[in-house]
C-alpha positions as CSV (number, residue, x, y, z in Angstrom):
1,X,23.0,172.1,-191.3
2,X,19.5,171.8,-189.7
3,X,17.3,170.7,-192.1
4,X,13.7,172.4,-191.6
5,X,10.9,171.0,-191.7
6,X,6.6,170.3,-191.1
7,X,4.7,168.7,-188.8
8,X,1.4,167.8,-189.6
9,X,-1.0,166.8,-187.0
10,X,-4.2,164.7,-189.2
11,X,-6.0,164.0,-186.0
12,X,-6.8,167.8,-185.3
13,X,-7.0,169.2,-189.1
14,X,-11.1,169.8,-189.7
15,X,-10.2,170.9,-193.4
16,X,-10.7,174.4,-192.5
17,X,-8.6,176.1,-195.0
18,X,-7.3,179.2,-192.8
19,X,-3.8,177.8,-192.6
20,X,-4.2,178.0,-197.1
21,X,-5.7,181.6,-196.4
22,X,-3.4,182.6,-194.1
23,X,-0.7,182.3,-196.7
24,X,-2.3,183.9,-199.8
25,X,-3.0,186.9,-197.1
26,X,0.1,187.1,-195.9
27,X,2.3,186.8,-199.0
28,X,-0.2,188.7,-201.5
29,X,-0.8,186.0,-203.7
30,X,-3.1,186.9,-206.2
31,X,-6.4,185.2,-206.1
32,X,-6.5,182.7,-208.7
33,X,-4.6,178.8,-209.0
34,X,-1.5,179.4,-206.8
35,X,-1.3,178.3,-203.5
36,X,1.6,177.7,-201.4
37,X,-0.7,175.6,-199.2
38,X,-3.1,173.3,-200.6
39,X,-5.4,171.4,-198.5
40,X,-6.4,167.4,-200.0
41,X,-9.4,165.8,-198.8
42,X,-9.9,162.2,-198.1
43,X,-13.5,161.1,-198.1
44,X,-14.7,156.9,-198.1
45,X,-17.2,155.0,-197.3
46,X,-20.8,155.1,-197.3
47,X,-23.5,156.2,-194.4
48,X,-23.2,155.2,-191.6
49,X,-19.2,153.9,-192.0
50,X,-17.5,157.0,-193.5
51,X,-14.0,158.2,-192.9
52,X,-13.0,161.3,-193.4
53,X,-9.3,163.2,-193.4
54,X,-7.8,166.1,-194.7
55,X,-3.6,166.5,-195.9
56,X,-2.2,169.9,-195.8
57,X,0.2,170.2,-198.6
58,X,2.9,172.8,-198.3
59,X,6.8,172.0,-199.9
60,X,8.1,169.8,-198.3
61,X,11.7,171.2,-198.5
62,X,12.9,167.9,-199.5
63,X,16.3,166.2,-198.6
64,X,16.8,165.8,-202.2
65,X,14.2,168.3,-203.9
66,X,13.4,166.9,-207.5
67,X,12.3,170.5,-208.7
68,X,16.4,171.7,-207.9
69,X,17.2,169.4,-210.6
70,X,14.4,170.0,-213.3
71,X,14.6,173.6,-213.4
72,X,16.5,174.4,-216.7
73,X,18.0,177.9,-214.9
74,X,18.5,176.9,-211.8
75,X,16.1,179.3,-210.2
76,X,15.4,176.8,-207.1
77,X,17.8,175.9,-205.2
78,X,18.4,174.7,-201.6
79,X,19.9,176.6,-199.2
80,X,22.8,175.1,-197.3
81,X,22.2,176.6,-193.9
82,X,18.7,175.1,-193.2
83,X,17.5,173.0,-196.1
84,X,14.8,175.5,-197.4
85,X,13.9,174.8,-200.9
86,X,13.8,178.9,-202.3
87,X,12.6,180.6,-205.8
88,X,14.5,183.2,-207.1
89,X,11.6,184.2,-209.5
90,X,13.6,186.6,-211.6
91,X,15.6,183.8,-213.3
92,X,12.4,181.5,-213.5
93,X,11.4,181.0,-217.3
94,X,7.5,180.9,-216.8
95,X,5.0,178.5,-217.2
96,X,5.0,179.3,-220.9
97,X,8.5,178.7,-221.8
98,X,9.4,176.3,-219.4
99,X,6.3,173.8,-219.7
100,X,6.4,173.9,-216.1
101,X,8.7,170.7,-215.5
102,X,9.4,171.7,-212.0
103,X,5.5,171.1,-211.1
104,X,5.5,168.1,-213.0
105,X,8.6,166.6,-211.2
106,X,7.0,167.5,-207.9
107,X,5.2,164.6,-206.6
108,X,3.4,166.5,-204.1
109,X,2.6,170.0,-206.7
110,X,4.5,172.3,-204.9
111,X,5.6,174.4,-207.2
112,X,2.9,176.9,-208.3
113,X,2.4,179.1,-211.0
114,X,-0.8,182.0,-211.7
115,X,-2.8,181.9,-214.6
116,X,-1.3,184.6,-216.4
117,X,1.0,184.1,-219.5
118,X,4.4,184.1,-218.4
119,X,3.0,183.6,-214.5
120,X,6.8,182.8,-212.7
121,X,7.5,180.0,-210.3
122,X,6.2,180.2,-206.5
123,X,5.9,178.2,-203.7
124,X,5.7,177.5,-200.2
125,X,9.7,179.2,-198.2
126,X,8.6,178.4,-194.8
127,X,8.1,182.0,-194.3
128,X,11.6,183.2,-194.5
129,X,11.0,185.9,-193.3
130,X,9.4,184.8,-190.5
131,X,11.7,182.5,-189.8
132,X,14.5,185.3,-189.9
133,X,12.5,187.0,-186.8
134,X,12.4,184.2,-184.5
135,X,8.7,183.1,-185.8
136,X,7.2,180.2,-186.7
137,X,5.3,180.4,-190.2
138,X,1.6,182.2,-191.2
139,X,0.0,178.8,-191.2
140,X,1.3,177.6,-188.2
141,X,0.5,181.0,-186.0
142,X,-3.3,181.0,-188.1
143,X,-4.1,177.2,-187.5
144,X,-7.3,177.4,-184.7
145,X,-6.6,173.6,-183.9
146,X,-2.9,173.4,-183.6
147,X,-2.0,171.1,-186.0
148,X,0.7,172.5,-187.8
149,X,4.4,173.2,-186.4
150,X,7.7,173.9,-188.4
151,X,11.3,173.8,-187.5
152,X,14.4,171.9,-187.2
153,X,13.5,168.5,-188.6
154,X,15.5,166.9,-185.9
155,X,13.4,168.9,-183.3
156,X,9.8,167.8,-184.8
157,X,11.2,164.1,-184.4
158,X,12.3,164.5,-181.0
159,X,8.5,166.0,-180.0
160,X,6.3,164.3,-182.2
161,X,7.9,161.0,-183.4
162,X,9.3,160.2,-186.6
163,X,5.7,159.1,-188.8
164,X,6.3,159.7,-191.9
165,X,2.9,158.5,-193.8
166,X,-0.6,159.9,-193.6
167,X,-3.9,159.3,-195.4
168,X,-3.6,160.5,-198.7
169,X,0.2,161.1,-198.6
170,X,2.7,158.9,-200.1
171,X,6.4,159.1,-198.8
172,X,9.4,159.0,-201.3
173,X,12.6,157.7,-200.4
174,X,14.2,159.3,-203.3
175,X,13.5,162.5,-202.1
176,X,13.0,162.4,-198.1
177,X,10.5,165.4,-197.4
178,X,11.3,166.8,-194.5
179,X,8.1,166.2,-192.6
180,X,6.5,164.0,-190.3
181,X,3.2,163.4,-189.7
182,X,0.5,162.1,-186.5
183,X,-1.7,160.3,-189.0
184,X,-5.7,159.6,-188.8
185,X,-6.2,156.4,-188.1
186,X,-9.0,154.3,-189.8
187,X,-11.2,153.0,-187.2
């Protein structure tokens, strides 16, 4: 298996959100609290010493994804082949049965549900589809400053190093996400 992955270039990211618009385009996610791609801003300091960084939050795909084993039906799972964490929504219980515990056991909020009653599981697949056609993911084709790259984990690490910590993002050893990072470095 080559597990895939994200690379997340901090240094470039200007917090423009087209990678996170991208992605609702693209997959026809209804406006409203879901997003596959969540952009976190880091702001500190005071005038004239600030510091300022932004964290683009897809899943992970995790080496060991904690959401597998909270959901109660098994509707995630990770696929042997390349390590993608997938949904399959139709034997997802909802936000209003489950109580959401694959969110909760997320520590990065990957999971995402809509605001309806009943709104089913969704996240971030690393465009599958995509993926399937020799393409790299909507964000990564839609980023204007190239920060963003998926594929073989092994591949990102051989390109870009093996950083894995960021401002504002907190690695877990329990559950390895399969990302690595060139981090913005406080001055």
């Amino acid at each position: 298996m080559s597990q895939m992955g994200f690379y997340f270039d901090q240094t470039r990211c200007t917090g423009c959100y087209t990678c996170a618009v991208a992605c609702k385009d693209w997959h026809d996610i209804e406006a409203g609290p879901a997003k596959w791609i969540r952009m976190h801003t880091i702001e500190e300091g005071k005038y004239p010493d600030l510091f300022v960084a932004y964290l683009c939050m897809p899943c992970y795909h995790c080496d060991n994804p904690p959401c597998v084993l909270a959901c109660p039906q098994k509707a995630i799972s990770k696929r042997t082949s390349d390590g993608i964490v997938v949904v399959d929504r139709d034997k997802c219980l909802g936000n209003q049965e489950c109580k959401t515990l694959c969110l909760n056991a997320c520590p990065w909020d990957a999971p995402q549900f809509g605001a309806e009653d009943g709104a089913r599981m969704q996240k971030c697949d690393l465009c599958l589809e995509r993926l399937e056609q020799g393409r790299k993911p909507i964000c990564v084709e839609a980023c204007p400053m190239y920060a963003l790259d998926a594929g073989p984990l092994d591949e990102l690490k051989a390109k870009y190093g093996d950083n894995v910590s960021a401002e504002g993002f907190k690695y877990s050893d329990r559950f390895k996400p399969s990302v690595v990072f060139k981090p913005r470095n406080r001055k």
